[in-house]
Residue, then its C-alpha position, 0 to 999 in steps of 0.5 A: x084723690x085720697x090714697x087711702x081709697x082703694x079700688x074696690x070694682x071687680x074682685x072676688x069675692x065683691x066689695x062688701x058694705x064696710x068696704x063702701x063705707x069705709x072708702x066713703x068715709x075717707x072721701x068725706x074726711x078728705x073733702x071736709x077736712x075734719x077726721x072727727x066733726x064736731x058735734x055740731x056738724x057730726x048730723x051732716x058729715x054722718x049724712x054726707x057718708x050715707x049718700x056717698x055709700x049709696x052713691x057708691x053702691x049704685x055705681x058699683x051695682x051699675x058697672x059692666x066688664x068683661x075682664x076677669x075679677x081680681x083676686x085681692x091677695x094677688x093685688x095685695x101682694x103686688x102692692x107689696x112688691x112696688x112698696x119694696x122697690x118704691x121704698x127699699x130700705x123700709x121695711x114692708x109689713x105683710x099688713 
C-alpha cells in the first residue's frame, strides 16, 4: 500500500474528482514503478489512472455507513499530533 494514498471515504464535505484522481495516480505509479512513463508507455499508464478512477468513484459511490462523516481538519490535526509523538524532535509542518 502506498502511504501517500489517503482514505478518502466518508468525510465532509466528499472526495472530490482530484482527490480520486490524485489517489489513482499513486496507485498506478506504485504498481508500475514509473513516477513519469516514457513516452512509450505514457497512452496506457494515462489509461490505467482512468480505470482506476472510475473504478474508485464506483466504489465510493457504491459504499454504505451509518458512522458520522469526519471532518478533515479533525483528521488532519490528529495526524499532526502522531506525527509529534512518532517523530518528536522533527519539526512538524502545519501542511
Amino acid at each position: 500500500m502506498c502511504r501517500n494514498i489517503k482514505t478518502l471515504y466518508n468525510f465532509e464535505p466528499p472526495a472530490t474528482e482530484d482527490e480520486l484522481r490524485a489517489a489513482a495516480t499513486q496507485y498506478v505509479r506504485k504498481i508500475s514503478g514509473f513516477t513519469k512513463p516514457s513516452q512509450a508507455n505514457a497512452e496506457a499508464f494515462e489509461a490505467a489512472i482512468e480505470q482506476v478512477t472510475a473504478a474508485s468513484k464506483l466504489l465510493m459511490d457504491s459504499l454504505v455507513t451509518s458512522a458520522a462523516p469526519r471532518d478533515r481538519e479533525v483528521e488532519a490535526e490528529k495526524a499532526r499530533e502522531r506525527s509529534r509523538h512518532r517523530f518528536p524532535a522533527a519539526v512538524v509542518s502545519g501542511n
